[in-house]
N, C-alpha and C positions, 0 to 999 in steps of 0.2 A: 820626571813627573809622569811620565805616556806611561814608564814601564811598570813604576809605584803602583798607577791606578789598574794598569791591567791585572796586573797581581790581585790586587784587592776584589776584581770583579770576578776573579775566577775564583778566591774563594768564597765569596758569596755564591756563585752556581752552584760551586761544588757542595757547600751546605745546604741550600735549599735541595740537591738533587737525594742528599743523605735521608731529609726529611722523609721527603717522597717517596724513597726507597721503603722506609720507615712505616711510613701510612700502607705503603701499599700490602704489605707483608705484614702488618697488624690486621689488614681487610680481608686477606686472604685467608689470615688463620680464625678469624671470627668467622666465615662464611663457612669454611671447612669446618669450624667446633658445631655452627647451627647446623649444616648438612650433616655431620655425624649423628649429631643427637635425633635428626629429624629421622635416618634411614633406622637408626636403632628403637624407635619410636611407634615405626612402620613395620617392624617384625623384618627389615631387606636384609638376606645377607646373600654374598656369593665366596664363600669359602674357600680356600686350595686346601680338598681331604687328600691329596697323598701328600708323601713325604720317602723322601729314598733314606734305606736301613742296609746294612752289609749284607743279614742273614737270606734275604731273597730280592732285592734290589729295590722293593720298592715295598710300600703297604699303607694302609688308611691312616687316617692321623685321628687316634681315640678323641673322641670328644665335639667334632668335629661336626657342624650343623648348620644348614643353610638349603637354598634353592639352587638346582639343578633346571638349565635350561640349553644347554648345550645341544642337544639330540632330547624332543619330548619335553616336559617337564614333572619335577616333584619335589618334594621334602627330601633333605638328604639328612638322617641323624647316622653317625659312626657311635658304635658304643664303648664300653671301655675299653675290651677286647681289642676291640679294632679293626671291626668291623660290621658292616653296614644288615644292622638287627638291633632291635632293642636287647638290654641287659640280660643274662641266664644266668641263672644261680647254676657253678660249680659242681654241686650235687641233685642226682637227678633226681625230682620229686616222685613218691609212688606212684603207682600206678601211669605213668608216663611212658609212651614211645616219642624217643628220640633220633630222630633224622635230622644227619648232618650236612649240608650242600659245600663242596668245593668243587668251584669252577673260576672263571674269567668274568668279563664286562657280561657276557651272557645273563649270567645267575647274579652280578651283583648288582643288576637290571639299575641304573641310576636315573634311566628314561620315566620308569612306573613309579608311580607311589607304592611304598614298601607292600601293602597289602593289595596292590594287584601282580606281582611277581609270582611265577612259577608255583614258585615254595609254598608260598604262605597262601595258593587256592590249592597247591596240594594239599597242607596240613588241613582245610578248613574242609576237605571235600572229605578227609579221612574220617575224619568227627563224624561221620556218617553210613562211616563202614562198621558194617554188624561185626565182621573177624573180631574186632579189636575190641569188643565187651566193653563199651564204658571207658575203654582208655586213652587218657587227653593225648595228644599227636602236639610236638613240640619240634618246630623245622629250625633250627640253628643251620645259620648263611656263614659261610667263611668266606664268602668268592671274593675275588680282588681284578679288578677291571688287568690288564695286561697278560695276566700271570697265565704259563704252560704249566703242564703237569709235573714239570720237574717242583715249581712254585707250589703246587697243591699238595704233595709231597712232604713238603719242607712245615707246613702252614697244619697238614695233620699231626705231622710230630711234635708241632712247639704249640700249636693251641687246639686241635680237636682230640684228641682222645682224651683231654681228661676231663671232658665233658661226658663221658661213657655213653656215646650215642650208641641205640639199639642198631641203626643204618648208618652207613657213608656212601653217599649217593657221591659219584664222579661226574658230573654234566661232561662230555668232551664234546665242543665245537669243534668241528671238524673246518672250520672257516679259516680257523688260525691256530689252535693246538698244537698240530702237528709242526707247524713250522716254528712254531715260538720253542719247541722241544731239541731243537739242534743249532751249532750256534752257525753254521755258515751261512745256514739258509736265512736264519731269523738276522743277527748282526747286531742286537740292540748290544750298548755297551753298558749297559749297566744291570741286566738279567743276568740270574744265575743259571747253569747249567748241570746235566748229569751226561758222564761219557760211560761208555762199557768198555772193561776192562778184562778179559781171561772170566767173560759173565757173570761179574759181577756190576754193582754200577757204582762212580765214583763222583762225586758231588767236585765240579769245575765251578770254584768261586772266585777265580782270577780278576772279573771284570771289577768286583767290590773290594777287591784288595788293594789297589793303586792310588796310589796319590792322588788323580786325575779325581776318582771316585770321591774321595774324601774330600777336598777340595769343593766339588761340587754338591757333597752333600751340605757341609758347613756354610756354604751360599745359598742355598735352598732352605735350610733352617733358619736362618735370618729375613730369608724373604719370606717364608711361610707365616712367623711368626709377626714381620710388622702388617702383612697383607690381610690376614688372620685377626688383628689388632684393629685393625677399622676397616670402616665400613665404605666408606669414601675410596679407598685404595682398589677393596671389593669391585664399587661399582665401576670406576673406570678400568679392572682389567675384564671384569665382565662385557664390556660394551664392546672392548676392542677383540673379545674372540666372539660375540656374536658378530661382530663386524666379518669376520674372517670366517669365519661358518658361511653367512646369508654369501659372499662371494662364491665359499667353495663350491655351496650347494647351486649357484647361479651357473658357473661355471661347467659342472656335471650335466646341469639340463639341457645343452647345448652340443657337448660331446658324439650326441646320433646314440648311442648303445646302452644302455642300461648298467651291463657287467664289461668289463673290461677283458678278454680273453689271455691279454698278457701279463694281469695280474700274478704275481706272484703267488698270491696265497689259491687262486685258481688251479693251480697245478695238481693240486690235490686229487682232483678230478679225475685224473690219468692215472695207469699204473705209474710206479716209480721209475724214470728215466735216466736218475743220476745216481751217483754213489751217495751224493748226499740226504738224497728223499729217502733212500732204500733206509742209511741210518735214523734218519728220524721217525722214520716206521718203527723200525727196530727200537729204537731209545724209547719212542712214546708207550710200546707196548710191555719194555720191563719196567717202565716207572707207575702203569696202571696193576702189571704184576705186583710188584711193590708195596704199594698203598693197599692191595687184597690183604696178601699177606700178614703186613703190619694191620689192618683192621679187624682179620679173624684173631691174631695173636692177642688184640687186646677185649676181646668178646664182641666184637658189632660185624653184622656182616657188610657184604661190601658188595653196591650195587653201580651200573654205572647206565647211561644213556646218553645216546646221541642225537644232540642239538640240530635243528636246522641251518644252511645256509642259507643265505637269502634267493640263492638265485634258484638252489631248490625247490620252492614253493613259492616265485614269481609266481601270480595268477593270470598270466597269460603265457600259453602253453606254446605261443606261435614266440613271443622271446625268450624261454628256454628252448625251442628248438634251434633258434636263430645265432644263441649262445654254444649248445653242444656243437653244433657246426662248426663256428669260428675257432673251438677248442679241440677238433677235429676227435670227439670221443663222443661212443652211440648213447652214455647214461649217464647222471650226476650223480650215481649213485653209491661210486668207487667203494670213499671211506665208510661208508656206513655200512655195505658187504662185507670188506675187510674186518671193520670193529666185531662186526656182528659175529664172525669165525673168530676171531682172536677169543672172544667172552663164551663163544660156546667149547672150544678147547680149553681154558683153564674155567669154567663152571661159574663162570660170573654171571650172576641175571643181569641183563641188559633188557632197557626198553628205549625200544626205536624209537623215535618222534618223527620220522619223514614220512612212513607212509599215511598216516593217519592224519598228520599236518600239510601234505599235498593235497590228499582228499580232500579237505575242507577247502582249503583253498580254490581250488576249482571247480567244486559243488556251489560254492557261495564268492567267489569272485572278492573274495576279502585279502585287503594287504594284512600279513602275517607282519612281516618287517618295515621301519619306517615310519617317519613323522612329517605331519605338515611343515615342520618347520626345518627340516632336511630333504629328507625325499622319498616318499613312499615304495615299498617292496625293498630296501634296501638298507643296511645299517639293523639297530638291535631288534630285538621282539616289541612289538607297541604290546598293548594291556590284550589284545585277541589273539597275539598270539603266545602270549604267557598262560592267559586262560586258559588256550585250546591245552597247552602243555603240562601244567599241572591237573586238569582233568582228566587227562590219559595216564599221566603216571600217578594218580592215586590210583585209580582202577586198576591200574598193574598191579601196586604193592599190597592193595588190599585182596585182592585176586589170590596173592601170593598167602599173605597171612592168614 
C-alpha cells in the first residue's frame, strides 16, 4: 500500500509540475509577444548590419535599419546596395557630379547621423561652390566598418564603377589601413587579402574558402536572421554589449595613459622596422595604385586623403608629447609624409586632413575623436570632426574644379 500510494503522489507532482511548466512558458511568451509589439510600436530596433560574404569577408546586410549606440549614437539605414547611404539610381542624372567614398568605419561614420558625416557636409558645402555652375554634388558611401584597401578594391569592382562617379575619393586611415592590408600583421581570419607577385598583385581569398568560414557564416545567418526578426532578441543583445562597452571604457580610464604606446596599430608611427611593415607599405601603395588606375580606365578620377588618427590631433599637446616619447619617435606624422610622396610620384591629388585638423584642435581645445559615452579624443570622428573634414575637402575639390 506505502509504495501504491507513493507512486500515486509522485504522479500527481509530476503533473501539477507539467502544468506549471506549462503556465509558465505561456506567460513568457505573452510577455515576449507584448514586449515585441511594444518595442516595434516605439520605433526600438538594434540590428546586426553585417553579415560575412566570401567575396571580401564581410559587408552590410541591405535593408538593414535601426539605432546605433555602440560609440555615439544615430539612425543606421543600409540601402539596397549595401551600404550605409540612401538609395542611387544606377544612372547618373544630368547634370550631376558624382563622388564616390571608399573607406572603413572612418567614412561609414555609424557614430553620426548620416548627414552629419564627412561626405554628406562635403557634398552640401560643394552646392556652393561657383566651379560647379549649378551642378548637383551627389556623395555615394561605399565604406564598410573593418575593411583595408585590399576591401576597397574589391567593393570598386563589384559595386562602384557602375555607378559612373565623376570622383573616387579613397579616405585611408592611416589608424588601421595599413595594417589590415597585410595578413601577418592584421591576422583577422576571415579578411581577405592581396599579395605581390613578380608586381603584379594577387587577390589571397584563402581565409573565405574553408570550411571553418562556411560554417560560420551559415551560423551567423541564422543568427542574423532570428536576431534581425525581433526585437526582444535586439534588445537584450544590445544591453549586454552596452554592458561590455561602459566596462571597457571604465576600464581604459583608469589605465594612466590615453594611447597605448605598444599598440600595435601605433607602429605606424615609425619608419618600418620589420619585413612585414616594409610589406604592408608596399601591398597598401599597389592596391591605392590599383583602384587609380582601374578609376581613370573607367572615366572618374581618382582622388585620395588622409584620415586623422586620434592621437594626432589629441587637444593636448603635452599628451602627444608624452606619447611620441613613450613611442620613442620625434613626429606622428610618419604615414601621412609617406602617403603624401607616394600620391605626389604617381600624380594622385591627395588632400591632408592632419594639418588643418591639428590646427583646429589646438586653436579651439575641441575633441576631434570620441564620445561621451566611450571616451573622448579617442575612437571615430564625433560630428566636429567630420564637419571640420568635409569643409576642407570640399575646398580642396572645388579649388580643384
Amino acid at each position: 500500500m506505502a509504495a501504491r500510494r507513493f507512486g500515486a503522489d509522485k504522479i500527481v507532482i509530476m503533473s501539477v509540475g507539467r502544468k506549471e511548466i506549462a503556465l509558465v512558458v505561456v506567460s513568457v511568451a505573452l510577455c515576449a509577444g507584448v514586449a515585441e509589439i511594444a518595442l516595434r510600436a516605439m520605433g526600438i530596433a538594434y540590428p546586426i548590419f553585417h553579415k560575412l560574404e566570401s567575396y571580401r569577408g564581410w559587408a552590410p546586410q541591405p535593408g538593414a535599419n535601426g539605432v546605433w549606440v555602440t560609440e555615439g549614437k544615430a539612425h543606421i539605414s543600409i540601402n539596397a546596395e549595401g551600404f550605409r547611404d540612401r538609395d542611387h539610381a544606377i544612372e547618373k542624372p544630368n547634370g550631376t557630379l558624382r563622388i564616390a567614398i571608399l573607406g572603413d568605419s572612418m567614412s561609414e561614420a555609424f557614430a553620426v547621423p548620416v548627414e552629419a558625416t564627412f561626405w554628406s557636409v562635403m557634398a552640401r558645402e560643394l552646392d556652393q561652390c561657383d566651379a560647379l555652375a549649378g551642378r548637383a554634388v551627389e556623395a555615394l558611401n561605399f565604406s564598410v566598418s573593418g575593411y583595408g584597401t585590399a576591401q576597397a578594391l574589391l567593393t570598386l569592382r563589384r559595386n562602384t564603377l557602375k555607378y559612373a562617379p565623376d570622383i573616387v575619393l579613397a579616405p585611408v586611415f592611416t589608424g588601421n589601413d595599413i595594417v589590415n592590408n597585410d595578413r601577418v600583421l592584421d591576422g583577422h581570419k576571415d579578411r581577405v587579402f592581396f599579395t605581390q607577385a613578380n608586381g603584379a598583385l594577387v587577390l589571397d581569398d584563402s581565409n573565405t574558402r574553408t570550411t571553418r568560414f562556411w560554417f560560420k557564416a551559415a551560423w551567423r545567418n541564422i543568427r542574423n536572421t532570428l536576431t534581425n526578426g525581433s526585437r526582444v532578441l535586439q534588445l537584450f543583445r544590445e544591453f549586454y554589449y552596452r554592458t561590455k562597452t561602459a566596462w571597457k571604457s571604465r576600464k581604459q580610464s583608469t589605465d594612466g595613459g590615453v594611447f597605448d604606446p605598444n599598440g600595435r596599430e601605433y607602429q605606424v608611427f615609425k619608419k618600418p622596422e620589420t619585413e612585414a611593415w616594409r610589406r604592408a607599405w608596399t601591398t597598401t601603395e599597389a592596391l591605392l595604385r590599383a583602384m587609380r588606375d582601374e578609376s581613370r580606365a573607367a572615366g572618374a578620377a581618382f582622388w585620395m586623403a588622409t584620415l586623422t588618427a586620434p592621437a594626432q590631433v589629441y587637444p593636448d599637446d603635452k599628451v602627444r608629447t608624452a606619447f611620441k616619447a613613450a613611442l620613442k619617435v620625434k613626429s606622428l606624422d610618419y604615414p601621412d609624409r609617406r602617403i603624401a610622396a607616394f600620391a605626389r610620384r604617381e600624380k594622385i591629388p591627395l588632400v591632408a586632413l592632419l594639418d588643418p585638423l591639428r590646427t583646429r584642435a589646438d586653436a579651439t581645445g575641441e575633441y576631434l575623436h570620441g564620445f561621451p559615452n566611450t571616451r573622448m579624443g579617442t575612437g571615430h570622428w564625433n560630428e566636429i570632426g567630420h564637419r571640420a573634414a568635409g569643409e576642407v575637402l570640399a575646398r580642396a575639390v572645388c579649388s580643384a574644379l
